[in-house]
Legacy VTK file of the C-alpha trace (Angstrom):
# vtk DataFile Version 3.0
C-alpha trace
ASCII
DATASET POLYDATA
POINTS 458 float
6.559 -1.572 -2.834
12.733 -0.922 -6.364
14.923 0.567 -8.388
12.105 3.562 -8.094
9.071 2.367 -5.380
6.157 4.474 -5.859
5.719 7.137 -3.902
3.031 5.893 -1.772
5.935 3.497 0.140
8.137 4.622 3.230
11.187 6.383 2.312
13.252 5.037 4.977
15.791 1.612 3.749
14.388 -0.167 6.744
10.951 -0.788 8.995
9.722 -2.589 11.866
8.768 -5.907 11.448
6.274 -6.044 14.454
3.207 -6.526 14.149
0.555 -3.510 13.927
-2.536 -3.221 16.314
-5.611 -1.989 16.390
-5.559 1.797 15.672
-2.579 3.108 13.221
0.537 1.298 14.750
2.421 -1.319 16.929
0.285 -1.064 20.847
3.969 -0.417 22.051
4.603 2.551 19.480
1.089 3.737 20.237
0.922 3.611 24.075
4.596 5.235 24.106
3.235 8.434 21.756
0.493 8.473 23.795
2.184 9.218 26.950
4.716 11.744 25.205
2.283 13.655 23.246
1.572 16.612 23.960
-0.995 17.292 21.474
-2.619 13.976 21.886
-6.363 14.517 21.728
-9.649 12.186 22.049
-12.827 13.703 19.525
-15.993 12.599 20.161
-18.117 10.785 17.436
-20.163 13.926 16.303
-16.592 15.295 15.792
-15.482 12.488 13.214
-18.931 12.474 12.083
-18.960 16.080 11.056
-15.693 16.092 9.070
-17.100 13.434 7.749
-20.695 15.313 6.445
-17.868 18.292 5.095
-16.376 15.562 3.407
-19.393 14.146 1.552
-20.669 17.714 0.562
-17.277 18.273 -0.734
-17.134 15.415 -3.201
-20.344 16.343 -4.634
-18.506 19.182 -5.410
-15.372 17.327 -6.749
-17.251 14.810 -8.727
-17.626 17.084 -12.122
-14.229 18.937 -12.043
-12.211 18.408 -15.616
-9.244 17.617 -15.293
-7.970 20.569 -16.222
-8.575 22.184 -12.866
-7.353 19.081 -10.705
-4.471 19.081 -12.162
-4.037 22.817 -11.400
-4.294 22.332 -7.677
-2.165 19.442 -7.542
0.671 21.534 -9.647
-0.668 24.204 -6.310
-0.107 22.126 -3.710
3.299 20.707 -4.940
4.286 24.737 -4.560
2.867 25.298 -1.480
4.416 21.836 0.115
7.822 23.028 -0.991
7.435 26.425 0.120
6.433 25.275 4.037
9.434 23.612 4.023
10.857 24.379 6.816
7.661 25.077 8.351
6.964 20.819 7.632
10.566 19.914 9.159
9.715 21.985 12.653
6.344 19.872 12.959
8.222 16.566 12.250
11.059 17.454 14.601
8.510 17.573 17.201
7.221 14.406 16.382
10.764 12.644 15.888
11.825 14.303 18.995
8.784 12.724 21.165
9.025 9.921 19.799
12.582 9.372 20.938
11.621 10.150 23.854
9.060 7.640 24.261
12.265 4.964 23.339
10.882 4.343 19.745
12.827 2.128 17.338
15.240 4.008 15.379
14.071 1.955 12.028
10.356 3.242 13.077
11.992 6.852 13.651
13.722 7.007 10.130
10.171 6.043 8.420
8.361 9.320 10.314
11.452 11.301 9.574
11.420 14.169 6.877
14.275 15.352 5.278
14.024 18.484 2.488
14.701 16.019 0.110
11.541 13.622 1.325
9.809 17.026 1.043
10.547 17.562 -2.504
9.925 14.104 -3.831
6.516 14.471 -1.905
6.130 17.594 -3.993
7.473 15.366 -7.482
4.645 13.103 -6.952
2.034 15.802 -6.465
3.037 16.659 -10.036
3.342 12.906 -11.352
-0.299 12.377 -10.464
-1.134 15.845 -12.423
0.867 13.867 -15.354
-1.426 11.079 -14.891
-4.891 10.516 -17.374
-7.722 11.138 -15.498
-10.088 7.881 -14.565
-13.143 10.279 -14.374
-15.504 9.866 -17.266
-13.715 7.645 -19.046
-16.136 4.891 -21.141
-15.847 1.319 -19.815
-18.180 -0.237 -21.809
-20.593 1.616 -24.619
-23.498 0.163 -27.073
-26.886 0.947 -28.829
-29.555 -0.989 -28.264
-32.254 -2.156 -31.052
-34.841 0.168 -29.670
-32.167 3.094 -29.844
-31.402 3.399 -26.370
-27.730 4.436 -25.800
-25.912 2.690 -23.138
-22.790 3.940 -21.655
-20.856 2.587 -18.560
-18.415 5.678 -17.257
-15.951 5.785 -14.761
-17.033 8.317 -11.323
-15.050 9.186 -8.234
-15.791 6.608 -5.585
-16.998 9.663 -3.181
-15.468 10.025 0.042
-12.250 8.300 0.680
-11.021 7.170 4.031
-7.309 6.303 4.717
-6.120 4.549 7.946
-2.574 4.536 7.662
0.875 4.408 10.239
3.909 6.762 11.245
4.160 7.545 7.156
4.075 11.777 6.448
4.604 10.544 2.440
1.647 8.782 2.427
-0.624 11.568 3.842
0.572 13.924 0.482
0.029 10.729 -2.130
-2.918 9.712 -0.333
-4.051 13.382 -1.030
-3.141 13.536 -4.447
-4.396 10.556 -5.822
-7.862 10.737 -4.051
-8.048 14.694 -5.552
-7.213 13.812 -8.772
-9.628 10.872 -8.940
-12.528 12.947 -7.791
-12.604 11.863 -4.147
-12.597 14.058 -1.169
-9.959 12.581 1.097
-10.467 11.846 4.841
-6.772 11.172 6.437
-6.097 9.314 9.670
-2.560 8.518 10.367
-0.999 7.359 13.577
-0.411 9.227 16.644
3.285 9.335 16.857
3.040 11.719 12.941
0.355 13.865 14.237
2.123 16.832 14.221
3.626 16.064 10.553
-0.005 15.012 9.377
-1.207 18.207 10.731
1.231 20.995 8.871
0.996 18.863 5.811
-2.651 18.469 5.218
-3.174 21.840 6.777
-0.787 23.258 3.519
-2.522 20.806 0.974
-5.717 22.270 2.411
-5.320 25.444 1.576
-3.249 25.158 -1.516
-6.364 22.729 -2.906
-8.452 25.730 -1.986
-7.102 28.627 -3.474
-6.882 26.641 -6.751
-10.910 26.549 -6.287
-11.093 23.246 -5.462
-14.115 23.194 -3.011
-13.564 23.688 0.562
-13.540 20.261 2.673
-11.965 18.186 -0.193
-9.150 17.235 1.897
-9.024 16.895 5.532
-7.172 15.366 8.940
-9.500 13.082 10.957
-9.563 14.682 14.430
-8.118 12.718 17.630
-5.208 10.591 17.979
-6.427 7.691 20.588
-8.206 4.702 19.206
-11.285 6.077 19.546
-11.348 8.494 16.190
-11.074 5.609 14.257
-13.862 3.466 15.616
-16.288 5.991 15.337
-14.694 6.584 11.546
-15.106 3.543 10.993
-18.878 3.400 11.824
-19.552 6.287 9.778
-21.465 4.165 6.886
-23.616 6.619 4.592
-21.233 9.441 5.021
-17.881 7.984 4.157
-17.548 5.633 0.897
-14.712 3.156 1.366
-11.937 3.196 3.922
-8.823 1.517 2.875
-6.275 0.749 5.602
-2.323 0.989 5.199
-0.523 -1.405 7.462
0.574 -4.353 9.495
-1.762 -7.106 9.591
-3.024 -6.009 13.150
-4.478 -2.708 11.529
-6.075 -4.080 8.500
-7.559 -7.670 10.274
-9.230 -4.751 13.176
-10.401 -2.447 10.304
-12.133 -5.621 8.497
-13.604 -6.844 11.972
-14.650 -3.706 12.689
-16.082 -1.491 9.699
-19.754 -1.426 8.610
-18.181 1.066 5.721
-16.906 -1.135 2.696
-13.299 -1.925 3.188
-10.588 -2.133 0.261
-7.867 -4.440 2.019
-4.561 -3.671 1.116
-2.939 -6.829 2.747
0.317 -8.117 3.810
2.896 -10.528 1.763
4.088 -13.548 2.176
5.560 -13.845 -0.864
6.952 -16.623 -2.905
9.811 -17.302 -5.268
9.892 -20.472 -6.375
12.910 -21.910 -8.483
11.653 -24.409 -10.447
13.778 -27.449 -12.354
13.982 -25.231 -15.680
15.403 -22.419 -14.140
18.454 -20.599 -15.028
20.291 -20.656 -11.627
22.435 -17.521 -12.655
18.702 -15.938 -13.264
17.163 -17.470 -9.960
20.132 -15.801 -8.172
20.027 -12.826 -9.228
15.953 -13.071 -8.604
15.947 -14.230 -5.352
18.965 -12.155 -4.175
16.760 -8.847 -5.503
13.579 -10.112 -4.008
14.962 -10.269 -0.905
17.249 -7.472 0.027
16.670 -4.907 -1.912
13.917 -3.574 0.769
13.480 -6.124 2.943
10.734 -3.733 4.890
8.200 -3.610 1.887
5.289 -5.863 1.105
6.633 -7.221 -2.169
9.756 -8.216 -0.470
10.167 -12.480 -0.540
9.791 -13.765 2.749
9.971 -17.837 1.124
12.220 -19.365 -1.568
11.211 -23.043 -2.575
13.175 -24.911 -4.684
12.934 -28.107 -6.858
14.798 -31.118 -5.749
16.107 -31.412 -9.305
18.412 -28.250 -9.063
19.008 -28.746 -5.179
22.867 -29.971 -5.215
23.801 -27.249 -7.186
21.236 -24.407 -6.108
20.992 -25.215 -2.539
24.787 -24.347 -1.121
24.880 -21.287 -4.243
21.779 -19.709 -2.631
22.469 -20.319 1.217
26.176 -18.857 0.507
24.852 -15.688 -1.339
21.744 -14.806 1.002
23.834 -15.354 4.282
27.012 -13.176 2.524
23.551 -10.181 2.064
23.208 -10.651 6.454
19.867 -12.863 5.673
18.851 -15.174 8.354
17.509 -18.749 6.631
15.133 -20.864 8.479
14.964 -23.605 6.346
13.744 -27.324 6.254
15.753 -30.332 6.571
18.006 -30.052 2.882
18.870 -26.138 4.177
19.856 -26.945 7.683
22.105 -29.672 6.226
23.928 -26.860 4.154
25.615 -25.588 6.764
24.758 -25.589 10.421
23.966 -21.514 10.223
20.652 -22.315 9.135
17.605 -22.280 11.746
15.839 -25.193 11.594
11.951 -23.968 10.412
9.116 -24.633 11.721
5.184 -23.981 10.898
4.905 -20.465 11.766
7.496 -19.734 9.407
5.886 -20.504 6.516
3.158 -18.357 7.049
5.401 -15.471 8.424
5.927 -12.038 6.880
9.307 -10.933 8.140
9.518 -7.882 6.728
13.311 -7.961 7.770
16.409 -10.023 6.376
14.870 -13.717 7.122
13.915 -15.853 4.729
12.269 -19.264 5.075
13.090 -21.720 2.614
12.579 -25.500 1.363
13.079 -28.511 -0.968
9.940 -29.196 -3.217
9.376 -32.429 -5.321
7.969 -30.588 -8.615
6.376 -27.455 -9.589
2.374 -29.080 -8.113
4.291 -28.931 -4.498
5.180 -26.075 -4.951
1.710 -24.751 -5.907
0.369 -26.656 -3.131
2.743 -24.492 -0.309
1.638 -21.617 -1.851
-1.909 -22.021 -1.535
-1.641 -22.994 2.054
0.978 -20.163 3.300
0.053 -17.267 1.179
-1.689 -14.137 1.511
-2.722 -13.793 -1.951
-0.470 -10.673 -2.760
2.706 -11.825 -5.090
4.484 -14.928 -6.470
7.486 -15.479 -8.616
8.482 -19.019 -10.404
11.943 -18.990 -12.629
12.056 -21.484 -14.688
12.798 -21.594 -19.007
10.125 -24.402 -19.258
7.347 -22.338 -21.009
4.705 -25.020 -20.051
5.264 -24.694 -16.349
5.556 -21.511 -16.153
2.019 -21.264 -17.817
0.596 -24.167 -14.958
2.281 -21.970 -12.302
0.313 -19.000 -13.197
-3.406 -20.426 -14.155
-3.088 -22.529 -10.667
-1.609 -19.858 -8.130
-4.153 -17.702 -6.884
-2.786 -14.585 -5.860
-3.079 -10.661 -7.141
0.127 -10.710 -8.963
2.324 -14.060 -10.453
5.757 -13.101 -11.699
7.820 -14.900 -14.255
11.701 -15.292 -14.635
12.080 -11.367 -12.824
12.042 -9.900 -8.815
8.717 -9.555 -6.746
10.167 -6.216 -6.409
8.586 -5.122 -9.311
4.802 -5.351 -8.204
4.098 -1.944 -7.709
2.048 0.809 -8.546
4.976 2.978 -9.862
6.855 0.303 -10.975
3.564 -0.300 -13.327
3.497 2.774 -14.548
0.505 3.906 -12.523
3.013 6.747 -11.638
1.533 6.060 -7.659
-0.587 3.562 -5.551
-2.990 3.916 -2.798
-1.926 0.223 -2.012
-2.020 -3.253 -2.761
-4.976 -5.102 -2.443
-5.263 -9.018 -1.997
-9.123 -9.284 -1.969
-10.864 -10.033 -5.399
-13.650 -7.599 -5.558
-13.558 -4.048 -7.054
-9.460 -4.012 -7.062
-6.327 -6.447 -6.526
-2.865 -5.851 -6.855
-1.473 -2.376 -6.946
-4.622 0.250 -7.010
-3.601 3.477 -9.175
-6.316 6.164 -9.796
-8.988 3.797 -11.692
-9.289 1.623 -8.442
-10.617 5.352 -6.769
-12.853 4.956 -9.009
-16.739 2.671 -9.441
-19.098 2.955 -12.753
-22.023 4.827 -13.438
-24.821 3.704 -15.879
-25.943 6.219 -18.122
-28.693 5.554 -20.619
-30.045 8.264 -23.089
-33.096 7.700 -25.265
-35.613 9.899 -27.550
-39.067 8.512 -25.157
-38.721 4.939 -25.860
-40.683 3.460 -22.671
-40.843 -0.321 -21.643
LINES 1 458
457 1 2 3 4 5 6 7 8 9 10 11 12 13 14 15 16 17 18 19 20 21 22 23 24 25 26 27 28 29 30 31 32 33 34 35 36 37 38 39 40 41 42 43 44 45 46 47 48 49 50 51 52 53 54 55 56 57 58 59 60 61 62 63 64 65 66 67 68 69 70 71 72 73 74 75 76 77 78 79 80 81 82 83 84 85 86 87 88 89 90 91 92 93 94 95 96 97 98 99 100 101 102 103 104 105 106 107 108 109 110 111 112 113 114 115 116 117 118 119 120 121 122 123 124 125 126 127 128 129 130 131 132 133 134 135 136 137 138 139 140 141 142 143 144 145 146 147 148 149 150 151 152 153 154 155 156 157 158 159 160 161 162 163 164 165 166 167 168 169 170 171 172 173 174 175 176 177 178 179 180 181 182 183 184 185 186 187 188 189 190 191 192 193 194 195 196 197 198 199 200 201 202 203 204 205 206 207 208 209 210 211 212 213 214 215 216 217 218 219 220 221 222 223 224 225 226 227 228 229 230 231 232 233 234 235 236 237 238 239 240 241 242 243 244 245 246 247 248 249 250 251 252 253 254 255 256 257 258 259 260 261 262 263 264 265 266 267 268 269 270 271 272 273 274 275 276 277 278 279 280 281 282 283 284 285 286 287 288 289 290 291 292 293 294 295 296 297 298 299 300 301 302 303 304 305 306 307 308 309 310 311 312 313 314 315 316 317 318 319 320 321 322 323 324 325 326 327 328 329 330 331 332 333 334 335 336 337 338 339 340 341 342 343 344 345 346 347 348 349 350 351 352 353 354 355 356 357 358 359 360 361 362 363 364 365 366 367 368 369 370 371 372 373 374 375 376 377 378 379 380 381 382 383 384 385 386 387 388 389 390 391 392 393 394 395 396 397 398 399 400 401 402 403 404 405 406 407 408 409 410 411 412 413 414 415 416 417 418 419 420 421 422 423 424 425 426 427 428 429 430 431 432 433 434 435 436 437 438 439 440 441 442 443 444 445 446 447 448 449 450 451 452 453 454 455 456 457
């Protein structure tokens, strides 16, 4: 979720702001594929359940590889992505094509699109993760004991990785690549509407990942494309690891509700700027403006702008003016709507809404503790920004706001796995245990114990 997102985000400048159901999309998106496609398919459980058992014997497999010889079959698959070019773009075309058909949103359309050039940065960030250091093995923590016992906590691949994602082909090849190179075989279930795309692309990685003697299994689609292949997925504790889901809230609340395999949320934003009484209001323009519209369709994108009552006669009519010149819609409280009678008069579901599209909802605090207060009530826990030059708030802003990532004095834009320099993400997660905020390769990853000794017993 800029300048450069990483590559793990839609390429497309704009997405649907509906909200995502149960399976891997909008019901409306879903239902319409459903009818059109013709390769739409229901598997039975012992279906999921067996890629699933190839999946686990695979990353048993995976586990010890140096890095060395993932990095060789990720530099592999980048060649053999960009060499089924135009094999990739007749698969999509299908899917694009159907999906037209079935009256889907163009914004929805341009994120399943491909393009040669999507294809080639796919490719690019096949070779950024084979740039990346390698999680596996690394020392987290490492001491002697008195009784000469050696004590070493290391890094190892999570196992077998699950991905529940939407109409996204890019996410199926960094989804890939990042589970690889972190020592996890990767299970891959993307919507309906891409199954065509999912299928020519994972079917290349497949192969590529194979011939460069990675073992067989490592990477694979999840068979069906109804709702079904993911419930029985998602039942499939002891064989798959973790399943992390890449979506609307619809998608992620039903995987949650619905999983007995561990879940790594990677939840939605409502995220805050707030502009406090300290701010530099050239800064706090420029801030907000960039939080806003840059990608209005990402996660990190503000969807609520408070502001102190200190700065309001000056800020208020600056900000309205510049975010309604950028086509943004305000729903705003009482000071707003008196700006100028173009702003919608907001109500409670506003605060807690992510818009994902130009609208912004927006209000007057009394000091930087209201603020706080909003934020805790409305937010999802992903990002929050305050401006302000008062070094003191700032620092009261960030030990009080709860959230995965607090940004001072710069653009929400910037929470982001590439953006980071984790060179990709997987996601970004809003719970608190085993990762939050954006998850690069070490989030793949848990800890081992290891413990050598010379016979001491207890």
């Amino acid at each position: 979720m800029t300048q450069r997102d990483s590559s793990t985000e839609p390429t497309a400048a704009t997405e649907t702001a509906a909200t995502e159901t149960a399976a891997t999309e909008t019901a409306a998106t879903e239902t319409a594929a459903t009818e059109t496609a013709a390769t739409e398919t229901a598997a039975t459980e012992t279906e999921v359940r067996a890629v699933a058992a190839r999946a686990r014997a695979a990353a048993i497999e995976l586990a010890p590889l140096t890095r060395g010889a993932k990095d060789e079959a990720l530099h592999a698959m980048a060649d053999a992505v960009l060499e089924a070019t135009d094999e990739l773009l007749r698969a999509n075309t299908r899917d694009v094509d159907r999906a037209r058909r079935a009256g889907t949103p163009e914004q929805t359309i341009d994120r399943l699109a491909l393009s040669a050039e999507r294809i080639a940065a796919m490719a690019q960030g096949l070779r950024d993760v084979a740039a990346l250091p390698d999680p596996v093995g690394e020392v987290v923590r490492g001491y002697n004991q008195p009784n000469g016992l050696e004590i070493k906590q290391l890094r190892v691949p999570l196992g077998v990785v699950a991905i529940v994602y939407e109409a996204r082909p890019n996410v199926t090849v960094d989804a890939a690549g990042l589970a690889l190179k972190s020592g996890n075989a990767a299970l891959l279930r993307g919507s309906a509407s891409a199954y065509e795309s999912n299928s020519a692309l994972i079917g290349v990685l497949a192969e590529a990942a194979v011939k460069a003697a990675l073992p067989e299994n490592c990477v694979q689609l999840v068979p069906g494309t109804d709702r079904s292949s993911v419930g029985y997925l998602l039942g499939a504790r002891g064989l798959v690891d973790v399943i992390i889901p890449r979506g609307g809230a619809g998608l992620i609340q039903y995987v949650v509700d619905n999983s007995s395999v561990p879940v790594i949320e990677t939840g939605t934003g409502n995220v805050h700027v707030y502009v406090d009484a300290g701010a530099d209001l050239e800064l706090a323009e420029k801030i907000v403006l960039n939080s806003k519209i840059s990608r209005p369709s990402v996660c990190n994108s503000a969807e609520s702008l408070l502001v102190h009552q200190a700065v309001a006669a000056e800020f208020l009519p600056r900000i309205t003016a510049a975010l309604q010149a950028s086509g943004v819609i305000l729903h705003g409280d009482d000071s707003f709507t008196r700006v100028n009678d173009e702003v919608c008069p907001a109500v409670d579901d506003d605060w807690g809404t992510e818009y994902l599209s130009l609208d912004i909802a927006a209000r007057l605090v009394a000091d930087v503790d209201e603020a706080i207060e909003h934020i805790r009530r409305w937010s999802t826990g992903h990002t929050e920004a305050i401006v302000t030059c008062d070094l003191g708030t700032a620092r009261r802003f960030i030990s009080r706001v709860d959230s995965a990532a607090v940004v001072v004095n710069a653009s929400t834009r910037f929470v982001d796995g590439g953006e980071f320099g984790f060179g990709a993400e997987i996601g970004i997660s809003t719970q608190k245990l085993h990762a939050r905020g954006p998850m690069g390769l070490p989030e793949l990853t848990t800890t081992k114990w290891v413990v050598f000794g010379d016979g001491q017993i207890r």
